[in-house]
N, C-alpha and C positions, 0 to 999 in steps of 0.2 A: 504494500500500500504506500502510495505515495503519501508524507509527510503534509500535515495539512492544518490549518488553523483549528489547534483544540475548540473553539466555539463554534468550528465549521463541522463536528463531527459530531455524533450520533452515538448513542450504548451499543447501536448492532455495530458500527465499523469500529470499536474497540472490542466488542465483541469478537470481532473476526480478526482484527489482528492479533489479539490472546491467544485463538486457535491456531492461527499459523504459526505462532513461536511453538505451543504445545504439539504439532506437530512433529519439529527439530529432534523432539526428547525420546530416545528412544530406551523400553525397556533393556536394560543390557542380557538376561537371557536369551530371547524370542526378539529378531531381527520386523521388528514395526513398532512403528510409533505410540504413544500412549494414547495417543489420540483415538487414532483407528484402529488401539487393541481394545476398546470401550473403558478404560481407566478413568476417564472422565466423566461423570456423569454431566454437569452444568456447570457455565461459566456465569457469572450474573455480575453485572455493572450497573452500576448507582449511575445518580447523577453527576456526579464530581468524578467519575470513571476510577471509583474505589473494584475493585474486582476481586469475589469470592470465587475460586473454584474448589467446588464438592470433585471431590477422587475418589477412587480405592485402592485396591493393591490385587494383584492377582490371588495372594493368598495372604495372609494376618504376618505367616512367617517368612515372607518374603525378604531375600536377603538386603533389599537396599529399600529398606522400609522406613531406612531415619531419612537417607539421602537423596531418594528421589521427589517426595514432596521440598523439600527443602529446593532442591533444581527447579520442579516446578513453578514454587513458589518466587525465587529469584526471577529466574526468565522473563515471567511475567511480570514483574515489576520494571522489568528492566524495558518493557515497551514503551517506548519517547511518551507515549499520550495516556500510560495510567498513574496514578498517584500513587497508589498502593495495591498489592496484592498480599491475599492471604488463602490458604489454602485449607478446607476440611476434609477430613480423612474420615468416611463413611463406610460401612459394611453391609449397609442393608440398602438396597439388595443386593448380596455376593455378585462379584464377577463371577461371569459363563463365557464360555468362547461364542454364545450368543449374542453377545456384546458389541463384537469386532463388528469391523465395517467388512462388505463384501470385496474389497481389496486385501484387509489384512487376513480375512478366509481362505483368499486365492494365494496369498503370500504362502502361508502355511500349510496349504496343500488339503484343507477342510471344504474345499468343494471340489 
C-alpha cells in the first residue's frame, strides 16, 4: 500500500495492511504463513488505528508460543499508520487444519 495521509485512510486499509505484514510471519515448523494457516482469527482497528489481533497457536505447546505472538505483535506495530498493537492469544475455538486458507491446503498437500 502506498503511504498515504493517516486522515486519508480508513480501519479497513489499516486493516489490510496489518494483514499483509501478518502474512510475512511465517510458522517456523509448517512452511505458510500465519495468516493462511488460520492463526488469526481477527484483526480489529479503532479509530485512532489502535489494533487488537485475536490469535492462537496451533497447539497450547507449541514450541514458539512466547515468541511468535510477540513477532506478531511487533510487526504490526511496526506498520507506518498504527499506533499501537496488541495481540490476544485465544483457544476457543482450537485451531483445525480447517482453518487454513485453500492455498495453504494446497501448500500442504490437504487437497
Amino acid at each position: 500500500m502506498d503511504k498515504k495521509d493517516p486522515k486519508d485512510l480508513s480501519k479497513k486499509d489499516v486493516e489490510n495492511q496489518v494483514i499483509e505484514v501478518l502474512k510475512t510471519i511465517y510458522d517456523p515448523e509448517i512452511p505458510v504463513n500465519i495468516y493462511d494457516l488460520g492463526l488469526i482469527y481477527f484483526v480489529k482497528v479503532d479509530d485512532e488505528f489502535n489494533v487488537v489481533i485475536e490469535m492462537t497457536l496451533t497447539s497450547p505447546n507449541c514450541p514458539v508460543a512466547e515468541s511468535l505472538p510477540n513477532e506478531v505483535e511487533t510487526k504490526a506495530a511496526g506498520c507506518w499508520c498504527v499506533k499501537s498493537a496488541k495481540v490476544e492469544i485465544v483457544w476457543d475455538p482450537p485451531w483445525g487444519k480447517e482453518m487454513m486458507s485453500e492455498e495453504a491446503m494446497l501448500e500442504l498437500g490437504f487437497m
